[in-house]
C-alpha angles and dihedrals in degrees: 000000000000097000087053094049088055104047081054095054092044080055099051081045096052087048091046092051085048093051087049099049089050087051098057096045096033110050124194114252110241128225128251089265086059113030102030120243138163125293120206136186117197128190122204105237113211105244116191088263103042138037132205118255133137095273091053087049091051096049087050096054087051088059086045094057094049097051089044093050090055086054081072088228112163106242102342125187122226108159122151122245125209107335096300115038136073113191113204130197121197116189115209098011118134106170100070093178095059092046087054098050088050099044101037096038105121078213088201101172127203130192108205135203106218085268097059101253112151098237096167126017122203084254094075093049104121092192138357123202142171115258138147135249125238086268088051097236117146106279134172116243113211130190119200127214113253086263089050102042094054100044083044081046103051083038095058093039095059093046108047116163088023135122106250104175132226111214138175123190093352094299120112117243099169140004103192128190110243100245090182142312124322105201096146091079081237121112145147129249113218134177116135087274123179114238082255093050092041086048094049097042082056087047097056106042092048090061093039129220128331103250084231135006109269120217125214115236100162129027127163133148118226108228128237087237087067090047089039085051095043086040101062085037100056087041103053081045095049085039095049088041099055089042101056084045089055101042089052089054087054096044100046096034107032113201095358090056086048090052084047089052089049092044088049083046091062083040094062096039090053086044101059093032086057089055099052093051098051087048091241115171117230108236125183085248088054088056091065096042084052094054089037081063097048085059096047079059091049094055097045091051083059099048094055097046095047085050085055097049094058093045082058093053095044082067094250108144105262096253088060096047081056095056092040098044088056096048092050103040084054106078087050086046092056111040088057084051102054096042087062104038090056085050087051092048090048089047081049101051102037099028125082137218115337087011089067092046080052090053099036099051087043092056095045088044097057096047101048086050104056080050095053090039094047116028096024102032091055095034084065085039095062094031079063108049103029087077084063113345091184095053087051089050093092092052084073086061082253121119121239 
């Protein structure tokens, strides 16, 4: 029993150490209350053909997200406010002017014969990707639905040699010469483009076009000093917390409360570890689910030594009041447990922005902390007593 208990404990250890490698050479990426980023307030603007009203709203912050997913920016918010308005926040942007163009671009795309005739329109892309020229040279790939890609077919093969435009927003990309048919609703968009440019008209095209033009109305950037600033201060008061927490454990519990510290200690490493690994980004809100969960391990750790002490004073052998202590501390464990982690997966799926890091770092944290308080919190009890379990009876405040 003991070999086994340490082979598992060497286990938890290796994974820890692994948790802890991935976390120095990985950091977490940090919010926009932490890091800094661009915030930016849009208003939907009425067109002839469209009016403003909450569903057009809600179909243009869909076509928000997506633009702003393919930005590659780590959690960002987008939300609506009032029946006109979408507010986005972008952590760790600095170019606002390039988040707006790519964020606020109708992005309305147009496929014309060398007439001018609009054949395909952006609405029928099935798909948009990054490729290279034959110069290689940064270019945009395009596939068609089977309606488009006949009508673009029939198009390119009656005007071969001549010049069919490519335009977005009314504004000509790139004006091709025809080199023979495309019937295969697949083609290729040129126009000397950077790599950026290339990247953002990808960007666009695969989210679609905005319903109606927004117009900016507030746009500031929040500066790294003010996440330098929330960031100590959330930090010294996380730090001060956990240590009070584990200095009480110690105090109260002696060396079991120093095994629970040990075993937080693991807790903390795999949590932020977990979080490394799953790309979260750290908020200000995730801060407090994090230290919400310490305390959920905390609690747990209690349960189970209170549940020991009264096996002890019931007269069981003190390997026995272990075993017991944790089976009967687990359904209590658990059921805390439970309780909160639904109430992190609803925050998760209705909340936005901060609200999910709150709800992300609190779940992962639960669940890493049922695992510390009962797999690795009893695996360096017995490791303990199993060297003289009559001499550690009295560490439990019971007398041997």
């Amino acid at each position: 029993m003991r070999r086994e208990n340490l082979w598992r404990i060497l286990g938890v250890l290796a994974v820890t150490a692994l948790a802890g490698v991935a976390l120095y050479l990985l950091p977490l990426k940090l919010g926009l209350d932490l890091k800094g980023g661009v915030h930016v307030v849009l208003e939907g603007q009425d067109t002839p053909q469209v009016k403003v009203n909450e569903n057009v709203m809600q179909r243009t912050k869909n076509v928000i997200e997506r633009r702003v997913n393919g930005l590659g920016v780590a959690e960002p918010v987008v939300q609506l406010k009032g029946s006109n308005q979408i507010i986005v926040d972008l952590p760790g942007i600095r170019d606002q002017q390039k988040a707006i163009e790519v964020i606020g671009k109708t992005a309305q795309l147009e496929f014309r014969d060398p007439q001018g005739n609009v054949v395909v329109s952006g609405a029928q892309l099935i798909e948009a990707r990054l490729s290279q020229d034959s110069y290689g040279r940064p270019a945009v790939s395009f596939r068609l639905n089977s309606d488009a890609a006949a009508r673009f077919g029939a198009m390119t093969t009656a005007n071969i040699g001549k010049q069919a435009p490519i335009v977005l927003d009314n504004e000509v990309i790139s004006n091709p010469v025809i080199q023979g048919a495309i019937t295969g609703g697949e083609g290729q968009i040129t126009g000397n483009f950077t790599m950026d440019e290339a990247k953002r008209l990808v960007t666009l095209l695969n989210a679609g076009a905005l319903p109606v033009p927004l117009k900016v109305i507030e746009n500031r950037s929040v500066g790294p000093s003010l996440g330098k600033d929330t960031i100590d201060a959330s930090l010294r008061a996380s730090m001060i917390a956990i240590a009070l927490v584990l200095f009480y454990m110690f105090l109260y519990y002696r060396v079991p409360g120093l095994l629970a510290d040990l075993a937080l200690g693991i807790y903390m490493v795999l949590l932020m570890g977990a979080l490394v690994a799953i790309h979260a980004t750290l908020t200000l809100p995730g801060i407090a689910g994090l230290i919400l969960s310490v305390g959920m391990a905390v609690d747990a750790n209690v349960l189970i030594f209170e549940r020991i002490k009264e096996e002890l004073f019931a007269g069981k052998h003190l390997r026995a009041a272990i075993d017991s202590g944790f089976h009967r501390a687990f359904s209590s464990i658990f059921d805390s447990n439970a309780t909160t982690l639904i109430s992190g997966i609803v925050l998760f799926i209705f909340g936005t922005g901060p609200i999910k890091g709150f709800a992300v770092t609190l779940s992962i944290g639960i669940v890493i902390s049922m695992f510390t308080a009962i797999t690795v919190s009893k695996l360096l009890l017995m490791l303990l007593v199993d060297r003289d379990p009559d001499r550690y009876v009295r560490l439990f405040g019971v007398r041997g």
